[in-house]
C-alpha positions in Angstrom: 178.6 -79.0 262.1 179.9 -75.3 263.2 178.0 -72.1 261.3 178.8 -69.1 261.4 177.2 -65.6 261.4 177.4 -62.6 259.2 178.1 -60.8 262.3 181.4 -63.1 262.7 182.7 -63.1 259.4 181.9 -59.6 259.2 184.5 -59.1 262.0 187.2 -61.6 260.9 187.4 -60.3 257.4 187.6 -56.2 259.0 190.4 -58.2 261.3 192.5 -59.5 258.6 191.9 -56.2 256.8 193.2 -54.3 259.7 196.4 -56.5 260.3 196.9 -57.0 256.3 200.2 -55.1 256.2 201.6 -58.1 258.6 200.0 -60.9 257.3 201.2 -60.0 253.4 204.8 -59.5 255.0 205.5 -62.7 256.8 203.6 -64.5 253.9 204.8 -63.6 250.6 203.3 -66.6 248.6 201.3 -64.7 246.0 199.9 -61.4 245.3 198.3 -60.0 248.3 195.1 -60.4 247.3 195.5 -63.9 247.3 197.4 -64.0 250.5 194.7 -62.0 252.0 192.0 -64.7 250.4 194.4 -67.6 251.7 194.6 -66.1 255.4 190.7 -66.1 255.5 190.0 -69.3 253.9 192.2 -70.5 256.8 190.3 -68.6 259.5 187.4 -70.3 258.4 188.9 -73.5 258.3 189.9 -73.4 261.8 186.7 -71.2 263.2 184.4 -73.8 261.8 186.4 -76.8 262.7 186.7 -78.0 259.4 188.6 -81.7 259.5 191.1 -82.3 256.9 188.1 -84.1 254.9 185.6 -81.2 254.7 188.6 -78.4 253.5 189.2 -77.9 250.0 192.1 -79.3 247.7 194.3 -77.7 245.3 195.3 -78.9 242.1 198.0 -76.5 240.5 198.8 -73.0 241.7 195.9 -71.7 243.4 195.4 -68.0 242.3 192.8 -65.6 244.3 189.8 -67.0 242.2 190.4 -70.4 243.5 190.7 -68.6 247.0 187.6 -66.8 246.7 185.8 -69.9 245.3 187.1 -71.9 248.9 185.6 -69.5 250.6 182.1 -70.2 249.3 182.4 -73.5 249.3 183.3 -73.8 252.8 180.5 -71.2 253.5 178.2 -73.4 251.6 175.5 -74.8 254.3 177.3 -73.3 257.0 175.9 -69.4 257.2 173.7 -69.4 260.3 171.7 -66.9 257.7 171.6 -66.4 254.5 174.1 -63.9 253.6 176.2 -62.4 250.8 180.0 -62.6 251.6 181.4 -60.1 248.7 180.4 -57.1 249.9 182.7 -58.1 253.3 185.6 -59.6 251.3 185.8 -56.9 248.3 186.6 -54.5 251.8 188.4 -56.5 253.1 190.5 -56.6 250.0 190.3 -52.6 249.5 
């Protein structure tokens, strides 16, 4: 199983902060925080090699909570070290 480091998603959640204004253009499926939640859960998804088995599933309309909640998950037993991924996505979503 791929981990990752606080270090890395550190720098992929200042990346999709920095290119935001793109990524909430070409995908206008929600409000941009949750566009912004979507692109990362999908980073993580691919960085970590996630199969289809180990990402999560949606019932309904995901909203940014549901997002955000994804994110954890698929962080959960995958940090290299124990770390605490707010502080990095509330900047990311400033």
């Amino acid at each position: 199983m791929a981990c990752i480091s606080e270090a890395k998603f550190a720098e992929i959640c200042n990346g999709i902060r920095y290119d935001r204004e793109k990524i909430v253009k070409h995908n206008p499926i929600g409000t941009e925080d949750e566009v912004l939640l979507w692109m990362l859960l999908s980073c993580l998804i691919s960085f970590l090699s996630l199969t289809e088995m180990e990402s999560p599933c949606f019932t309904g309309r995901p909203n940014a909570d549901t997002y955000r909640n994804a994110v954890e998950f698929v962080l959960d037993g995958r940090r290299l070290e124990h770390f605490d991924p707010t502080p990095h996505i509330e900047r990311m979503l400033s």
